[in-house]
N, C-alpha and C positions, 0 to 999 in steps of 0.2 A: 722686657723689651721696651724701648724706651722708640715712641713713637708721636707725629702731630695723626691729627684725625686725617684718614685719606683724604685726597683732595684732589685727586686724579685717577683716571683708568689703571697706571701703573702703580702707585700708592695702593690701591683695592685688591690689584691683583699678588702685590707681595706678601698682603696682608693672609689674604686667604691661602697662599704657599704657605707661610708661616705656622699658621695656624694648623694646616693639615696635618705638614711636618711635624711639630710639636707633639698632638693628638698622636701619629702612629708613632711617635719613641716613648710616649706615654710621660711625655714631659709639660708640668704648669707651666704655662703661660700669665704672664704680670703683665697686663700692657700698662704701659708710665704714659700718660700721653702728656707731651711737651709742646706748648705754642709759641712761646716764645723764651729767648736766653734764659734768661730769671729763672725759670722755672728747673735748669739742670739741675741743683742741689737739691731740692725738692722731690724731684723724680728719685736720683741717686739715694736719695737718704729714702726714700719707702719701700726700693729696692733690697735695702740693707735692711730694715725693719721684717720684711718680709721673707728676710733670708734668704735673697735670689742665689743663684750659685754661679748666673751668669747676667750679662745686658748686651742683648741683641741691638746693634743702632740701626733702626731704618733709613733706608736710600733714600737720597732726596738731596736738592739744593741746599736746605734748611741746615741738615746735618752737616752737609759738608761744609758749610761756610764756618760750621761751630766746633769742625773736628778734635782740634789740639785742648780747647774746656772741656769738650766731652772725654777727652783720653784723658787729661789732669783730673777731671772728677772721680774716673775710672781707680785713678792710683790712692787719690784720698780717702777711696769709701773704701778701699781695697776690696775692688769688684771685677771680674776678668770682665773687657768690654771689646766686643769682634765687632766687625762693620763690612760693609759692601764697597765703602768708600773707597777709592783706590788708595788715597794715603793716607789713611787712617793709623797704620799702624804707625808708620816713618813719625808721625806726631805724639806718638807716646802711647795709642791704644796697643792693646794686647795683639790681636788680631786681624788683618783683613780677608777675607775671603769671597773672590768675587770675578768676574770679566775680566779680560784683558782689553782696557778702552782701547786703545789705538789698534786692537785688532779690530773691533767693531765699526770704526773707522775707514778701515781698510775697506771690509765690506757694504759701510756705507758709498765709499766713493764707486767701487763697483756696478752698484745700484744706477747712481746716477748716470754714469758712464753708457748703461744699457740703456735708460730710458733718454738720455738726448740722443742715444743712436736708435732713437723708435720707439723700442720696447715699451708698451703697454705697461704701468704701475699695475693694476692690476693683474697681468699675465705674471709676474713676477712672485716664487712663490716668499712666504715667511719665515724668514729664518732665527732661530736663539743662538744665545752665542754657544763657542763649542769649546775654546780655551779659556780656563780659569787659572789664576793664582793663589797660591797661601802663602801669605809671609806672617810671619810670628816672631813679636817684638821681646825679647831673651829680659831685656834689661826691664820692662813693663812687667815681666811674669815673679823677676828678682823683687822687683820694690811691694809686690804683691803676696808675696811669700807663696808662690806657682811652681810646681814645678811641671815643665813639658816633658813628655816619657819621652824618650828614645824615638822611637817607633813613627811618632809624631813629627818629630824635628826631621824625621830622613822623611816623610814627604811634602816636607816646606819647600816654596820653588825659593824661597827667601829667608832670611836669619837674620834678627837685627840683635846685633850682640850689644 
């Protein structure tokens, strides 16, 4: 898992999802932590020495500005590399899986809608998102010598051939 050190309520709280998840599939966890560009190959290659079998990209601004090196390093190290990004994969990573943003959107504008017609923020209860995507990049899994099962590919909302 190629990660910067939390840095926010949302960073902490992925981190510890992560973790948990990890822990009940009974899977090691590698966290890479990355501060800045530079340090991708660095991360990728300790990945590799360690014999990861996967590289989780954590959510964040940070990442996504760096999607398309972080998906090019991905095919270099020939490392499956999934993200939360929304276009993460469309750039060459393996995988995204994650929200649908412009649904979140949606119920953002919702939100606001109620509260200039009154509604108390607080009265208003919290909600997670409830529609997710998988898309899985075919040609990212070919240059990596991957293969997706079957099984897999019929529940992608998306297929980048």
């Amino acid at each position: 898992m190629i990660w910067p050190p939390p840095s926010g309520q949302n960073q902490e709280v992925q981190l510890k999802e992560i973790k948990a998840t990890a822990q009940s599939l009974s899977l090691k966890l590698q966290p890479l932590e990355v501060r800045q560009r530079d340090d991708f190959d660095s991360a990728f290659r300790a990945a590799r020495r360690e014999k990861a079998g996967a590289v989780l990209i954590f959510q964040g601004a940070f990442f996504g500005t760096y999607r398309a090196q972080i998906a090019e390093r991905g095919l270099k190290y020939r490392l499956p590399t999934i993200s939360g990004e929304a276009d993460f994969a469309e750039s060459g990573g393996l995988m995204f899986y994650g929200q649908i943003i412009p649904d979140t959107w949606k119920r953002a504008a919702a939100y606001v809608d109620k509260i200039l017609k009154g509604t108390k923020p607080a009265n208003l209860p919290v909600e997670r998102p409830v529609k997710f995507e998988l898309v899985i990049n075919l040609k990212a899994a070919k240059q990596i010598g991957l293969t997706i099962p079957p099984n897999v590919l019929a529940r992608a909302d998306r297929v980048i051939r």
